[in-house]
N, C-alpha and C positions, 0 to 999 in steps of 0.2 A: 577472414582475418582483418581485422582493424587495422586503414593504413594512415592515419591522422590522429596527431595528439594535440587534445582540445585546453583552450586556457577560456570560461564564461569573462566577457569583457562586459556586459552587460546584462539585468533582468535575474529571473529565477530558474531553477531548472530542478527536476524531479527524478533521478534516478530509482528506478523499478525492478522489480528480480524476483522470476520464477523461486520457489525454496524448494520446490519437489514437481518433476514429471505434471505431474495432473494438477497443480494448482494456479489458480491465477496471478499474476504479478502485484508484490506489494512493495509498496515506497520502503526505501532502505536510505534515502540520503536523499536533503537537502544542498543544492549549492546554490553559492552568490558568487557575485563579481569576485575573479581570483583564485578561485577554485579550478581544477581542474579535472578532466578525464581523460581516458582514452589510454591510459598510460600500459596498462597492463597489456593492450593488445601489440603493443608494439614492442614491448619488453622481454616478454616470452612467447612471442609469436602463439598466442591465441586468439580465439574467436573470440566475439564482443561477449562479454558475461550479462550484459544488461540493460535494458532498456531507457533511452536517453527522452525528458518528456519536457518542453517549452511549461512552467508553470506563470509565467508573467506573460503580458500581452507582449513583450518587443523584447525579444535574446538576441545579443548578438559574441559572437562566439569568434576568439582567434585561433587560429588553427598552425602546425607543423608535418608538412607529409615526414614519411616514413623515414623517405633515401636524406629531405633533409636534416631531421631528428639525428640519423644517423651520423654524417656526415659532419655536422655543427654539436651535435651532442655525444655524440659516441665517447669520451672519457669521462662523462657525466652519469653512465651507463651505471656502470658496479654501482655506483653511492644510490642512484633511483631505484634498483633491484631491490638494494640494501632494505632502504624505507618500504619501499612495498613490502616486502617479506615481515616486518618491524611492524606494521599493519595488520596482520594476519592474526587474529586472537582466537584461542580455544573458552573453551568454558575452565579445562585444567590448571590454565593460565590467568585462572582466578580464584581470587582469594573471598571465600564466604563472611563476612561479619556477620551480618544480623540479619535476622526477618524483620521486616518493616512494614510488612502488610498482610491481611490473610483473605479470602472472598472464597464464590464460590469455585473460581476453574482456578485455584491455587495461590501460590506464594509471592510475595516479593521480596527478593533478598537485596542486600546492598552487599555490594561488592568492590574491588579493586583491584587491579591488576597486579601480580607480584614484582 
């Protein structure tokens, strides 16, 4: 379990994530200064969902342990649940407009969230 929630205070950083069992890790998110992570393990007491990777030469990262997140954050709790959850999109939970491109390994639709 994740016992630190990360705020990038400086540089880039590359988050990574298996999609299935056997495949290897691909880039799912860029962050910059401001951004943060770490949030979900401390939220709902899971394990780390994903690979954390230095993309700039010099990151520097401020950090919150667990008990003090808890402790200083704990009423802030529901509303960070909230957004995470608010984060969470399906494909269902989108709205198809148009195909916008066609090749050989398929389509591209443009889309929007409802």
């Amino acid at each position: 379990l994740g016992s630190r929630f990360y705020i990038l205070k400086k540089g880039e950083i590359v988050i990574t994530k298996s999609l299935g069992s056997s495949d290897p890790p691909k880039e799912v998110m860029r962050l910059k200064p401001g951004d943060q992570f770490g949030e979900r393990a401390l939220l709902f007491n899971e394990p780390r969902a994903a690979n954390v990777i230095a993309a700039s030469q010099t990151v520097e990262v401020m950090y919150i342990t667990r008990e003090a997140f808890e402790r200083h954050l704990g009423p802030l709790k529901d509303i960070m649940e909230r957004h995470v959850e608010e984060l969470q999109m399906t494909f269902s939970d989108l709205e198809q407009l148009k195909i916008i491109g066609k090749g050989m390994f398929g389509q591209v639709r443009l889309a929007r969230h409802r």
